[in-house]
N, CA, C and O atoms as a GROMACS GRO file, in nm:
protein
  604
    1UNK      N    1  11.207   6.122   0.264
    1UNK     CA    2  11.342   6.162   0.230
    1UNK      C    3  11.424   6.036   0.202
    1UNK      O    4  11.416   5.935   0.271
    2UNK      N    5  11.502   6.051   0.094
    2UNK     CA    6  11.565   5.918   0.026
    2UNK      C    7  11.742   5.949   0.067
    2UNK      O    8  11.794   6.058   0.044
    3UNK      N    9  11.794   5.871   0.110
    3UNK     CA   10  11.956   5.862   0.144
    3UNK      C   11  12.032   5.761   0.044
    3UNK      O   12  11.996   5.651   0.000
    4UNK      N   13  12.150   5.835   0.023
    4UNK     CA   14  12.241   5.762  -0.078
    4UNK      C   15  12.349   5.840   0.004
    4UNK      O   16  12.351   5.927   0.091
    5UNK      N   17  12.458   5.748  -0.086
    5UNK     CA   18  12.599   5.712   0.012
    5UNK      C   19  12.682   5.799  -0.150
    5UNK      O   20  12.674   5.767  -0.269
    6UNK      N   21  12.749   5.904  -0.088
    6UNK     CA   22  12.830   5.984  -0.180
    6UNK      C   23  13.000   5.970  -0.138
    6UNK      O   24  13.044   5.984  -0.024
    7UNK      N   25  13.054   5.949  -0.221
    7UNK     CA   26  13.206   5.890  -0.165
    7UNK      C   27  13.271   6.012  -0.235
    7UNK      O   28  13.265   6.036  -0.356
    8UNK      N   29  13.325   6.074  -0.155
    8UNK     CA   30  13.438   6.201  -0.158
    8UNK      C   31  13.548   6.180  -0.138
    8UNK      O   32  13.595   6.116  -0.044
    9UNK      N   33  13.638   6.259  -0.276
    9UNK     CA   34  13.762   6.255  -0.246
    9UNK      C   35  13.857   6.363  -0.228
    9UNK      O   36  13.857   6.446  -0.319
   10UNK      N   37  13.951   6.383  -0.119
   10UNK     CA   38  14.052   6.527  -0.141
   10UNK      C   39  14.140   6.484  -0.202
   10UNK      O   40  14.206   6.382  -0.179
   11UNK      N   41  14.153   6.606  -0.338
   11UNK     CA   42  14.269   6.596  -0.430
   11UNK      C   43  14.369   6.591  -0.338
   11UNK      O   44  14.420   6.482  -0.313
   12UNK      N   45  14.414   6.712  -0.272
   12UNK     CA   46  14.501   6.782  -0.216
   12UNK      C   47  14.507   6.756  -0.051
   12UNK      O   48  14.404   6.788   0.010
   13UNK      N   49  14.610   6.704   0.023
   13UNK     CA   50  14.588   6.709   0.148
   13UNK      C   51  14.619   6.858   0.197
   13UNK      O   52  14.534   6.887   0.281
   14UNK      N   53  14.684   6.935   0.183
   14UNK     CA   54  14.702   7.048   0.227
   14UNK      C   55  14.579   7.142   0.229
   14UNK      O   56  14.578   7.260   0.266
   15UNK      N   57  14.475   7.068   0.182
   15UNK     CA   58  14.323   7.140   0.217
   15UNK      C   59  14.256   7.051   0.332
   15UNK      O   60  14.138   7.051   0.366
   16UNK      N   61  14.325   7.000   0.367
   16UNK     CA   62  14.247   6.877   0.515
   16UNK      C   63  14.213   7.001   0.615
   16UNK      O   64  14.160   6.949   0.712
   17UNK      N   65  14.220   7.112   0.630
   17UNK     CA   66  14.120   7.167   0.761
   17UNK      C   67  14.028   7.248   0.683
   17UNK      O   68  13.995   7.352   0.739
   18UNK      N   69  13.966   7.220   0.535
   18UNK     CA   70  13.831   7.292   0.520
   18UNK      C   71  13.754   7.163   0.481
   18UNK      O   72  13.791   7.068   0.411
   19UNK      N   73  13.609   7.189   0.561
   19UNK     CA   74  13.551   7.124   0.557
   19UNK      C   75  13.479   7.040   0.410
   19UNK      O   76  13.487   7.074   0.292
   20UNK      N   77  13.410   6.922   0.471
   20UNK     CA   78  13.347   6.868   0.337
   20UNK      C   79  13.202   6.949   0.323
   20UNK      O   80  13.145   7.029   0.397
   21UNK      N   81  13.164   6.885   0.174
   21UNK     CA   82  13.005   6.958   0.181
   21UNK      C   83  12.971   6.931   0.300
   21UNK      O   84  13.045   6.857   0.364
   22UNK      N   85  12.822   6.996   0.376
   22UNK     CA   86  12.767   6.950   0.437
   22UNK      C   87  12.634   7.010   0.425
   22UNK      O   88  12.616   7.104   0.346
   23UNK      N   89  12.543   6.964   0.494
   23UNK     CA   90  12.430   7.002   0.532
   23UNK      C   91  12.393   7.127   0.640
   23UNK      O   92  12.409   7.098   0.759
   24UNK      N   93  12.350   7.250   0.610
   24UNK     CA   94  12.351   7.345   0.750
   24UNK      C   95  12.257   7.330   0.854
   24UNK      O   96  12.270   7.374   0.968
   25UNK      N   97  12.119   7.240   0.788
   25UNK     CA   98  12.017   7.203   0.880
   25UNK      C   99  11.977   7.095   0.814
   25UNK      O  100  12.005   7.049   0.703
   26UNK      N  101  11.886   7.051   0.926
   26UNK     CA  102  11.840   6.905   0.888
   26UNK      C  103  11.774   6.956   0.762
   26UNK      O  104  11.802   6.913   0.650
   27UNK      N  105  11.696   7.037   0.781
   27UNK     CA  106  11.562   7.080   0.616
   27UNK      C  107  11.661   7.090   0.534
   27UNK      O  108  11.617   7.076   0.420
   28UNK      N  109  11.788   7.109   0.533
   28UNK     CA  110  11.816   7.161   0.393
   28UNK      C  111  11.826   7.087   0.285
   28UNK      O  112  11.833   6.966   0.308
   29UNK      N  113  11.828   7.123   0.160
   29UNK     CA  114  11.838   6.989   0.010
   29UNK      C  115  11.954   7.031  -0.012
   29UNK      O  116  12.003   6.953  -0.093
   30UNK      N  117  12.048   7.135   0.020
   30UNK     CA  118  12.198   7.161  -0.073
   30UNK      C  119  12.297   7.161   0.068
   30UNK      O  120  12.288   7.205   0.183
   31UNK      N  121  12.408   7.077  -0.021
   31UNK     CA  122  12.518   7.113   0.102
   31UNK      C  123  12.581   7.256   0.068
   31UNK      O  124  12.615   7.296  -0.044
   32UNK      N  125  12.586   7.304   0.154
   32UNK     CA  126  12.743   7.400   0.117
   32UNK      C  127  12.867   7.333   0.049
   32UNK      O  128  12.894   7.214   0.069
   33UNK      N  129  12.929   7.400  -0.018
   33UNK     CA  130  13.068   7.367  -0.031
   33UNK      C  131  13.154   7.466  -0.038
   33UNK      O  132  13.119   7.582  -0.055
   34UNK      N  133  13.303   7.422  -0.022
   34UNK     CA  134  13.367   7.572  -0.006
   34UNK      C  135  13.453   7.588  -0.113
   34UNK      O  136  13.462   7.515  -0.212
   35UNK      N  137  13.527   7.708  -0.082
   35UNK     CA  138  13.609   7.783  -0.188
   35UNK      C  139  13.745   7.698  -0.114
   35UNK      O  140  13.766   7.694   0.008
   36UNK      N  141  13.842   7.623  -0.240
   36UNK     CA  142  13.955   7.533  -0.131
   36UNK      C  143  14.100   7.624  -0.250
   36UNK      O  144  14.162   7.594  -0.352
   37UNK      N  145  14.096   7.713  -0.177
   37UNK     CA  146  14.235   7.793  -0.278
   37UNK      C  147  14.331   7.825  -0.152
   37UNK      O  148  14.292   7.823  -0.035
   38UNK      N  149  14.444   7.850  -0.188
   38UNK     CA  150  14.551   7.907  -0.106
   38UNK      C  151  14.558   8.072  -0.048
   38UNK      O  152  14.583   8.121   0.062
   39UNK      N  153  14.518   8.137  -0.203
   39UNK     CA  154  14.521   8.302  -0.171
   39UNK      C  155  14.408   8.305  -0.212
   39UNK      O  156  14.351   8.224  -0.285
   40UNK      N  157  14.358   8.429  -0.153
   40UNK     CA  158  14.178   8.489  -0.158
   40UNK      C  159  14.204   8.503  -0.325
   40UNK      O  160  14.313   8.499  -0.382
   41UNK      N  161  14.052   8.525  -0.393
   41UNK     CA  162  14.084   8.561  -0.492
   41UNK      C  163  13.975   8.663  -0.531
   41UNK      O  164  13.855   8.647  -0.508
   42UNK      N  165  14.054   8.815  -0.620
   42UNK     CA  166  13.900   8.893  -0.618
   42UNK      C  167  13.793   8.875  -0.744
   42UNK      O  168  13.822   8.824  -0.852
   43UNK      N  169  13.706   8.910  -0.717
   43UNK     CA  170  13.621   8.858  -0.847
   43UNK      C  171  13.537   8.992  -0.868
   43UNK      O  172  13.436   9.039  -0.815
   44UNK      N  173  13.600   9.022  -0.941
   44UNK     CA  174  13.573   9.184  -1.043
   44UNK      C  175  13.394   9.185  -1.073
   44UNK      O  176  13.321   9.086  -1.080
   45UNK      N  177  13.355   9.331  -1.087
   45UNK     CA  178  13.232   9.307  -1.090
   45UNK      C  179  13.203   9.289  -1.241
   45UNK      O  180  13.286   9.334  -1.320
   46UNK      N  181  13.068   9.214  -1.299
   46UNK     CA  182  13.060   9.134  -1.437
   46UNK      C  183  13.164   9.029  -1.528
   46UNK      O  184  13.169   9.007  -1.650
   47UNK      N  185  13.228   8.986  -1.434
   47UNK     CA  186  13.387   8.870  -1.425
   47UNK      C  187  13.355   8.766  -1.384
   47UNK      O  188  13.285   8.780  -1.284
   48UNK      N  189  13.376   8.639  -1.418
   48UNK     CA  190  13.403   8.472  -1.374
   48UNK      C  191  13.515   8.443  -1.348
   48UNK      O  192  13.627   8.478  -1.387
   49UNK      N  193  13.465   8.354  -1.259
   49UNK     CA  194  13.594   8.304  -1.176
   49UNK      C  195  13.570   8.136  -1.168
   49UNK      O  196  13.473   8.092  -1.107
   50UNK      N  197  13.668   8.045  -1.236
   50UNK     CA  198  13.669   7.918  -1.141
   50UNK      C  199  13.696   7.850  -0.976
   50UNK      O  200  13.797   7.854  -0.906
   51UNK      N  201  13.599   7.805  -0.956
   51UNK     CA  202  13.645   7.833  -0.828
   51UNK      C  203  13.668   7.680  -0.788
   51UNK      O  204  13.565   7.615  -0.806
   52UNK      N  205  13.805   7.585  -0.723
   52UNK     CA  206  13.792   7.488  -0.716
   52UNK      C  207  13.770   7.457  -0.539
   52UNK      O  208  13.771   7.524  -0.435
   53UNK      N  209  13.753   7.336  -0.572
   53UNK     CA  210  13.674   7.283  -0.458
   53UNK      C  211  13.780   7.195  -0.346
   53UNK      O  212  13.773   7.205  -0.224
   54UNK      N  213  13.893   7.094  -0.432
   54UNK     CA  214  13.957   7.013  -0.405
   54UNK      C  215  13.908   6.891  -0.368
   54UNK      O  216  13.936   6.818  -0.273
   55UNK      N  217  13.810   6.876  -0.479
   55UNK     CA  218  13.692   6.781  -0.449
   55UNK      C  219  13.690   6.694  -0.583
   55UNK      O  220  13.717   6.752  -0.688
   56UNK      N  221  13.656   6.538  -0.583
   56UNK     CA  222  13.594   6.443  -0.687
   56UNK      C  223  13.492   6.402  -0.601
   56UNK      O  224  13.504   6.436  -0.483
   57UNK      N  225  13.414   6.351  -0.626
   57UNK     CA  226  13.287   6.266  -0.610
   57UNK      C  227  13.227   6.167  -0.688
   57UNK      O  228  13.162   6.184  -0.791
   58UNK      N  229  13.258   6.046  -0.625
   58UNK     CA  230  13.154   5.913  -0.740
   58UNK      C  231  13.021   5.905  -0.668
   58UNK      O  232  12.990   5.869  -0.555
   59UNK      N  233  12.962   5.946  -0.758
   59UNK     CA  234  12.776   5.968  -0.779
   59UNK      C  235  12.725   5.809  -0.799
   59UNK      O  236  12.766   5.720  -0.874
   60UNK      N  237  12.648   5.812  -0.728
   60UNK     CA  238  12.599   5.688  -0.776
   60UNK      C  239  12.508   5.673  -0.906
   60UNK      O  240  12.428   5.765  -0.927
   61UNK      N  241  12.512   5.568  -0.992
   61UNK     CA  242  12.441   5.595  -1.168
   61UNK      C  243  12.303   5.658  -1.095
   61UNK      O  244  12.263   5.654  -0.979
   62UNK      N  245  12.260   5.705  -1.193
   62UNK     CA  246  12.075   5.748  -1.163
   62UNK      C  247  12.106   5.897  -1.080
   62UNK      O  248  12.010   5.971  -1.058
   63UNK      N  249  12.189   5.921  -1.052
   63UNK     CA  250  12.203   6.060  -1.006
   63UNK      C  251  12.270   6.114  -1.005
   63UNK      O  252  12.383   6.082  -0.967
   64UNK      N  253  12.224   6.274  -1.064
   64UNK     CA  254  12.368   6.435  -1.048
   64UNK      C  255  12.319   6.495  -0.962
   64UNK      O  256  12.209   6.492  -0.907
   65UNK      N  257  12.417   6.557  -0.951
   65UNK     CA  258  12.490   6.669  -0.868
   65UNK      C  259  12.474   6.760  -0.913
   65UNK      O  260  12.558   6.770  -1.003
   66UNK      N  261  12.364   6.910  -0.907
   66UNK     CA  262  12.322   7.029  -0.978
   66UNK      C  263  12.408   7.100  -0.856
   66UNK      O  264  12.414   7.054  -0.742
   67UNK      N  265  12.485   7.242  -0.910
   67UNK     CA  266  12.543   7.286  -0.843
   67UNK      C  267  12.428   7.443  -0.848
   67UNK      O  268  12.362   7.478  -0.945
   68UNK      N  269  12.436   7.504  -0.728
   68UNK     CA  270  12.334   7.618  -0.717
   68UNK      C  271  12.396   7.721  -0.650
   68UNK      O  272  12.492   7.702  -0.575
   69UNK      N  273  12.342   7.843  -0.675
   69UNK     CA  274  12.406   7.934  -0.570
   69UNK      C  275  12.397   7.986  -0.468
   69UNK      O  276  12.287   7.939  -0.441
   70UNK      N  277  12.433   8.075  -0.343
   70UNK     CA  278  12.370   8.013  -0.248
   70UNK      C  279  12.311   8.174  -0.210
   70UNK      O  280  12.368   8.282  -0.200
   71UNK      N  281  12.168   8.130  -0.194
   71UNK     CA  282  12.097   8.273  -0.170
   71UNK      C  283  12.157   8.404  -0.107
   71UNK      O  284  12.116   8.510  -0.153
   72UNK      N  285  12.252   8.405  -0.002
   72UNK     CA  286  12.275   8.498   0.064
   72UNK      C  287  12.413   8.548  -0.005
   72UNK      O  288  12.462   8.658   0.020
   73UNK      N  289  12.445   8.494  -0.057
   73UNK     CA  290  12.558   8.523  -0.144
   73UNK      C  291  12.513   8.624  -0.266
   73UNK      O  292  12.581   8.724  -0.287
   74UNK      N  293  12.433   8.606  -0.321
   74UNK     CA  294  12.325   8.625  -0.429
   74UNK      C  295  12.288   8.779  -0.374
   74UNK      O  296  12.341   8.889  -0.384
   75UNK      N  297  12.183   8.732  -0.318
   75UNK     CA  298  12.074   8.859  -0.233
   75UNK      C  299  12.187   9.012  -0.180
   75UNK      O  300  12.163   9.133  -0.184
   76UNK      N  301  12.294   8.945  -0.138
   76UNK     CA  302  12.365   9.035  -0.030
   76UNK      C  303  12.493   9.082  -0.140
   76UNK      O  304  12.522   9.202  -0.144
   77UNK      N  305  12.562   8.992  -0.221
   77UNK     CA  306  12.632   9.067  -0.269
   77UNK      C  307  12.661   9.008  -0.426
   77UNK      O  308  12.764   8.986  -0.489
   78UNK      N  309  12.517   8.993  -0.455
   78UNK     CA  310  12.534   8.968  -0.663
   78UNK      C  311  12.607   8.884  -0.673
   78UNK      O  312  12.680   8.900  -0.771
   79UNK      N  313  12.633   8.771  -0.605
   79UNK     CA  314  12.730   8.652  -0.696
   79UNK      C  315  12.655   8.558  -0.723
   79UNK      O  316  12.601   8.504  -0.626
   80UNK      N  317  12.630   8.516  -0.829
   80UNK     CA  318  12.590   8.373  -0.851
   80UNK      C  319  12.654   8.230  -0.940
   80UNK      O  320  12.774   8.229  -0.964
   81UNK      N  321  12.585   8.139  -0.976
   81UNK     CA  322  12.659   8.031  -1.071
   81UNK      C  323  12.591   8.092  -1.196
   81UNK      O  324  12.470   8.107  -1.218
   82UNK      N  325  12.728   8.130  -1.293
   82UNK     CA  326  12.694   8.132  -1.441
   82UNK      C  327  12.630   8.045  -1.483
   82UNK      O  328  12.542   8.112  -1.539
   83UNK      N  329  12.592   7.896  -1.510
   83UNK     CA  330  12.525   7.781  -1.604
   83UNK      C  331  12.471   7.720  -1.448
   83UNK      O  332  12.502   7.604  -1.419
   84UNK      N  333  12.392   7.800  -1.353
   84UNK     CA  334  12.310   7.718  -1.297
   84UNK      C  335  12.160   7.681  -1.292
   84UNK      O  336  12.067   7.755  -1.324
   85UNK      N  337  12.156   7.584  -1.257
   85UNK     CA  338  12.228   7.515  -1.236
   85UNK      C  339  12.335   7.424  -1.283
   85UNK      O  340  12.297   7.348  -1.372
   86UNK      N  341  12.416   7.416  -1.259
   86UNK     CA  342  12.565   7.328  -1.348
   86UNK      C  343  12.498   7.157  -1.277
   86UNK      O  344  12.424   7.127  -1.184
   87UNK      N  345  12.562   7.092  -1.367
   87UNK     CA  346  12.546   6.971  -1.320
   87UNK      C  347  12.646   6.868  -1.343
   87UNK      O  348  12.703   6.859  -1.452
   88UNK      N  349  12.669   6.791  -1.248
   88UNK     CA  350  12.771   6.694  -1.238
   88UNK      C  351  12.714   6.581  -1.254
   88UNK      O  352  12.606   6.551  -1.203
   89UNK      N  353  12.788   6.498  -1.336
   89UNK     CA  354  12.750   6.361  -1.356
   89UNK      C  355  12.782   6.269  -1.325
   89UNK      O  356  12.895   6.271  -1.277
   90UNK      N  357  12.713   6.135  -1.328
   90UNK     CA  358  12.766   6.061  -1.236
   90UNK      C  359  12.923   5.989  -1.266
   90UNK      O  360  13.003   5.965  -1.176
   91UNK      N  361  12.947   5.962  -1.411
   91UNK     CA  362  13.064   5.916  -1.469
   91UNK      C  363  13.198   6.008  -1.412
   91UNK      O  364  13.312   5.967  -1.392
   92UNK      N  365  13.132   6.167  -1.391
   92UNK     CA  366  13.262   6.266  -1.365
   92UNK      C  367  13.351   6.241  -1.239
   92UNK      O  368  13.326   6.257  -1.120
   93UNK      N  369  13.468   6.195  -1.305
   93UNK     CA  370  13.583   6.190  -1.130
   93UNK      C  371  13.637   6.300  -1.131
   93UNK      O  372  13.679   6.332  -1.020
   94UNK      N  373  13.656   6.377  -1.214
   94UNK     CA  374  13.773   6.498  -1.203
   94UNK      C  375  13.773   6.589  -1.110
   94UNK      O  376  13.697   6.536  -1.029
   95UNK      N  377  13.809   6.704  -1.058
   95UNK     CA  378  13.796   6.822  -0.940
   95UNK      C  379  13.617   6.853  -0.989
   95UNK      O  380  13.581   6.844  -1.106
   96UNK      N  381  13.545   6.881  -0.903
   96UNK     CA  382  13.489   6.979  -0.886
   96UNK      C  383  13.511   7.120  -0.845
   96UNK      O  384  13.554   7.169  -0.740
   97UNK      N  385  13.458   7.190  -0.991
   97UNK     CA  386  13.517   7.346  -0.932
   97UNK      C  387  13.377   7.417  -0.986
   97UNK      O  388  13.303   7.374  -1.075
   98UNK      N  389  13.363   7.515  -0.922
   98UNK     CA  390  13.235   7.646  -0.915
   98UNK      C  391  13.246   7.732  -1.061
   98UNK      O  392  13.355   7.715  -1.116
   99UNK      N  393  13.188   7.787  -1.105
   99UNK     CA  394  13.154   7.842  -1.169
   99UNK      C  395  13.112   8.014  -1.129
   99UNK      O  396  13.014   8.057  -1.190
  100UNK      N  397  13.162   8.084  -1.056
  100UNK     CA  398  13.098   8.167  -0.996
  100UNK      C  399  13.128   8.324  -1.089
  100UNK      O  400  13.241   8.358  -1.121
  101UNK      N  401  12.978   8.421  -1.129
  101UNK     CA  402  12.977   8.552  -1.187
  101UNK      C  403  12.969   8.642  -1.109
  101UNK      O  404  12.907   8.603  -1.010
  102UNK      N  405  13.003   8.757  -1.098
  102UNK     CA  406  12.974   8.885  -0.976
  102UNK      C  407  12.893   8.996  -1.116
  102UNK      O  408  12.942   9.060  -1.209
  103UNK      N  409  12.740   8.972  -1.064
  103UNK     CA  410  12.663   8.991  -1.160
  103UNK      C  411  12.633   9.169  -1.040
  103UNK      O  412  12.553   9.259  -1.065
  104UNK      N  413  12.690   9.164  -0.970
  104UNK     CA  414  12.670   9.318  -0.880
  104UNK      C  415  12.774   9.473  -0.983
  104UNK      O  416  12.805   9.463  -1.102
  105UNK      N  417  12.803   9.582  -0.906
  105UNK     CA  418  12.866   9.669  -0.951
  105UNK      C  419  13.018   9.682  -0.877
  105UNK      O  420  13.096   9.768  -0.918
  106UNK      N  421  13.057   9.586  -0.759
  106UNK     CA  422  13.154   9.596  -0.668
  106UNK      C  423  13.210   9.437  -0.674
  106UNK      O  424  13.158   9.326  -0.678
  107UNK      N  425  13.349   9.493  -0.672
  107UNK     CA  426  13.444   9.358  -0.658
  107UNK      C  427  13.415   9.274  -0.529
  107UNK      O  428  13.418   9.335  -0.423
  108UNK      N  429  13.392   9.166  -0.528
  108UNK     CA  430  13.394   9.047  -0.413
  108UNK      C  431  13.527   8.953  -0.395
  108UNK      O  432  13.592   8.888  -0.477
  109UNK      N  433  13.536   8.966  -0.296
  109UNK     CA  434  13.667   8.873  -0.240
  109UNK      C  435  13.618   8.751  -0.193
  109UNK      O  436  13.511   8.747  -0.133
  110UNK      N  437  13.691   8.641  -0.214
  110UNK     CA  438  13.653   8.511  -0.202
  110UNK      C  439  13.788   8.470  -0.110
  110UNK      O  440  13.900   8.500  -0.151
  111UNK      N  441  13.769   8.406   0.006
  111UNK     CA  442  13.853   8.341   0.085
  111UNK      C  443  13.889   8.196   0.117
  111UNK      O  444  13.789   8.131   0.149
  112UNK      N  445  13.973   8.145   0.118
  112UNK     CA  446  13.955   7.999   0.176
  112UNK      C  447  13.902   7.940   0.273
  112UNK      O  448  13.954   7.930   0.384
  113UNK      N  449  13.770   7.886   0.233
  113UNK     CA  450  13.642   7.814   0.336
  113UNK      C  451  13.624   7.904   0.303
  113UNK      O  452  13.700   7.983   0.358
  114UNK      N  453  13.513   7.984   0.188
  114UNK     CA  454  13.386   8.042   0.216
  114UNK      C  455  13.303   7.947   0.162
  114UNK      O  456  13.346   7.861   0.085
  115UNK      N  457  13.201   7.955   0.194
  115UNK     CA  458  13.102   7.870   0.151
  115UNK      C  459  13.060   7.965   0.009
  115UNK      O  460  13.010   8.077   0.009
  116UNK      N  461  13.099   7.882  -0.108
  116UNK     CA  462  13.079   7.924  -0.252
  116UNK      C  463  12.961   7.877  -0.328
  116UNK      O  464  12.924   7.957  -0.414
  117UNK      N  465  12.892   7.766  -0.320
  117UNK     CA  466  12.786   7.728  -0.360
  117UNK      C  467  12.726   7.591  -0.283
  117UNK      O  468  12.792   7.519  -0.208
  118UNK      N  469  12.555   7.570  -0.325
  118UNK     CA  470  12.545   7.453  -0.298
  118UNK      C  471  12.533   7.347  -0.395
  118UNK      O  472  12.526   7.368  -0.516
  119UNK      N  473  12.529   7.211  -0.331
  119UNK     CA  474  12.565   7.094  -0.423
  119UNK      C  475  12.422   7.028  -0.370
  119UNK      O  476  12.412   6.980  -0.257
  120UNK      N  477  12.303   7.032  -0.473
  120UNK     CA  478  12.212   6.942  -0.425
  120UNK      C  479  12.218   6.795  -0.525
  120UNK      O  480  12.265   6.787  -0.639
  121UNK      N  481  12.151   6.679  -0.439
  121UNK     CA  482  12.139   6.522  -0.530
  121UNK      C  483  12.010   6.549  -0.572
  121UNK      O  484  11.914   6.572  -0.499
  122UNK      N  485  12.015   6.545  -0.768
  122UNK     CA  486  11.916   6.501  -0.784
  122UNK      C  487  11.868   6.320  -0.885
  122UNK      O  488  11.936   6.240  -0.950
  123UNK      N  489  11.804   6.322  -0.870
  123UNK     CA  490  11.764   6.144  -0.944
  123UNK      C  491  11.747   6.146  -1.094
  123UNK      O  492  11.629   6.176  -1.108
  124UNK      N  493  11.793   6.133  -1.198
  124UNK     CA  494  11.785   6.140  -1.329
  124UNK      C  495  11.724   6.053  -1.390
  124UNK      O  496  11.744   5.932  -1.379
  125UNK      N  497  11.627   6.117  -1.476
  125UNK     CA  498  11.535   5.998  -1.590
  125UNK      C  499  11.631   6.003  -1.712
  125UNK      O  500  11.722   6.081  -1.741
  126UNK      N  501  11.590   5.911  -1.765
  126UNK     CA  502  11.680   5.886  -1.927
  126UNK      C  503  11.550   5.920  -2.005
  126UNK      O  504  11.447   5.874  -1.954
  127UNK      N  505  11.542   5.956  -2.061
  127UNK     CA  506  11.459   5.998  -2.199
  127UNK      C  507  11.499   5.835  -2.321
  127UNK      O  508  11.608   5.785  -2.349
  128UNK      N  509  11.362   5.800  -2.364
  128UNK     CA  510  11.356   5.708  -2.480
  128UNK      C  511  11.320   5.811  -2.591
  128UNK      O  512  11.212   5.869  -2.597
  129UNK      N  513  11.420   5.826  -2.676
  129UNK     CA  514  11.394   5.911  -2.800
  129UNK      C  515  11.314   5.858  -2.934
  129UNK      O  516  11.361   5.773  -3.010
  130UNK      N  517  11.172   5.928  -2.953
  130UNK     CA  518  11.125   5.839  -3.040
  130UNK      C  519  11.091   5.942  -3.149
  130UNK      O  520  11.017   6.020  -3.089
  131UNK      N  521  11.102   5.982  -3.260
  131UNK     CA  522  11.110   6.070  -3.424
  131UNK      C  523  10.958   6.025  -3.440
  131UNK      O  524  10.892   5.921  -3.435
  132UNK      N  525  10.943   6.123  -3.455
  132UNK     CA  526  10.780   6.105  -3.506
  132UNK      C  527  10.753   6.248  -3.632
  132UNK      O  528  10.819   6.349  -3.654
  133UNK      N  529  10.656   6.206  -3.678
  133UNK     CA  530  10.605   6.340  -3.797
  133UNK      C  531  10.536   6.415  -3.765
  133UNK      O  532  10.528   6.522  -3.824
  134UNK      N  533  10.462   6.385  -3.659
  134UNK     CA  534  10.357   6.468  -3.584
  134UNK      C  535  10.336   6.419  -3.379
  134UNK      O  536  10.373   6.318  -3.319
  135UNK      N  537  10.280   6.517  -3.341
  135UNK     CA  538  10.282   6.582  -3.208
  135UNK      C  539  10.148   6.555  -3.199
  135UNK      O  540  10.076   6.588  -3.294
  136UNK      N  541  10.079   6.477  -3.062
  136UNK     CA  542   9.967   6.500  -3.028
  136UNK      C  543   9.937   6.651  -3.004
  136UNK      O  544  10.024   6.714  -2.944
  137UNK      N  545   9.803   6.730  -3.052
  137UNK     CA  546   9.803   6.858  -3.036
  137UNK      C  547   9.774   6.900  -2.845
  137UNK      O  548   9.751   6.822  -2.752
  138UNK      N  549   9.786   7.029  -2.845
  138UNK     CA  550   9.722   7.097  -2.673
  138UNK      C  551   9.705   7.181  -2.705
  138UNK      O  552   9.732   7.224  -2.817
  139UNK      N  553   9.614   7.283  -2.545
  139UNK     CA  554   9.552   7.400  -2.542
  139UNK      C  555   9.652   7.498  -2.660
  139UNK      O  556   9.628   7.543  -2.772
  140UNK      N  557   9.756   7.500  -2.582
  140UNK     CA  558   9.864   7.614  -2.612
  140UNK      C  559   9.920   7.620  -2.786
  140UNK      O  560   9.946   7.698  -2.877
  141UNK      N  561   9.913   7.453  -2.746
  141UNK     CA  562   9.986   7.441  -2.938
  141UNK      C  563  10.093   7.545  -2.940
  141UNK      O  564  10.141   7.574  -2.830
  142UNK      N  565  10.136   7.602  -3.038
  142UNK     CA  566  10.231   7.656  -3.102
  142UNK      C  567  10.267   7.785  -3.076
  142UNK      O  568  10.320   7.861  -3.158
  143UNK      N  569  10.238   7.812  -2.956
  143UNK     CA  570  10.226   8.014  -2.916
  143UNK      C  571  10.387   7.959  -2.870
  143UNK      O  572  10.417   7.843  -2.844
  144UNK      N  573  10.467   8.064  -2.868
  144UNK     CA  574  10.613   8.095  -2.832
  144UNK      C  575  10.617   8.131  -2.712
  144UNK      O  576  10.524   8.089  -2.644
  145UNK      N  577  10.713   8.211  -2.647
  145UNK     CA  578  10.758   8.331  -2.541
  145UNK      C  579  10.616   8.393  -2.481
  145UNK      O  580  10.552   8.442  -2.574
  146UNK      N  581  10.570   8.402  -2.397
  146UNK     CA  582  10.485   8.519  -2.356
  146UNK      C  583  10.350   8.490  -2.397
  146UNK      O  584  10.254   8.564  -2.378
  147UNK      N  585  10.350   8.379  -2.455
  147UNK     CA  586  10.157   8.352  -2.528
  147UNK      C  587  10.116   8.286  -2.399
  147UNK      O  588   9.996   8.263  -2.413
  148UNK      N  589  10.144   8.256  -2.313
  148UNK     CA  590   9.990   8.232  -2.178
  148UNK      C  591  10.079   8.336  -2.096
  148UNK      O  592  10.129   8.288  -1.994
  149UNK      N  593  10.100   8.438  -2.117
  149UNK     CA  594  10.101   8.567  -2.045
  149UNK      C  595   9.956   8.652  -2.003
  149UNK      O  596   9.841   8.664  -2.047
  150UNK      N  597  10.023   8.693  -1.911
  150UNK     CA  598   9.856   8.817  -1.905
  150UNK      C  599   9.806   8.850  -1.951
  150UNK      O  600   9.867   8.933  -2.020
  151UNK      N  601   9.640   8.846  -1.985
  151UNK     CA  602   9.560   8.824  -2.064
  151UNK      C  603   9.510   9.049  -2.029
  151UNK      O  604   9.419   9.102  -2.092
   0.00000   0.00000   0.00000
């Protein structure tokens, strides 16, 4: 297990009693993070909602921040991250805010401090882009969607 030093900032002091990400167990790879709003807010069923955090973070270069959703949220009552995983970069100072869909049939209420998603670190490669005319060939070659499907 690899450790890096993530420097957090609160926009807003009037969110100083909800907590920062954290970790819920030692095993885990995602922190929680929470919902940092004033009034609950409802989130209609097949509806997005931004959800902010009251959060910046300087990432260190070589690594983002994929934002995920958090299983029991999911499983128990259909919410998840629209574009997840979302990802934060390391250049980004601005708020971090959620992305969250209520992909269920029933409205969900969101409160201040719920735990809204997680924030895992991951390590980023750069890609060297090189134009070529041709592709070494493989097994699969050129089958689309569904071609090493069940035979």
């Amino acid at each position: 297990m690899k450790n890096i030093e993530l420097i957090i900032k609160r926009i807003s002091k009037s969110f100083n009693d909800i907590q920062l990400p954290q970790y819920a167990t030692e095993g885990s790879s995602g922190m929680d993070v929470r919902a940092t709003i004033d009034e609950s807010i409802t989130l209609g069923s097949g509806k997005i909602v931004l959800v902010p955090t009251n959060l910046s973070i300087e990432i260190p270069i070589g690594y983002e921040i994929q934002v995920r959703p958090r299983s029991g949220l999911a499983a128990k009552h259909g919410i998840g991250i629209l574009n997840s995983p979302g990802t934060i970069d390391s250049d980004y100072r601005g708020e971090i805010k959620i992305i969250l869909f209520n992909f269920s049939d029933e409205d969900f209420i969101i409160n201040r401090g719920d735990r809204i998603a997680q924030l895992v670190i991951a390590e980023v490669i750069v890609a060297k882009i090189i134009e070529s005319n041709s592709l070494n060939s493989s097994n699969r070659g050129e089958g689309g969607f569904g071609h090493t499907g069940k035979s």
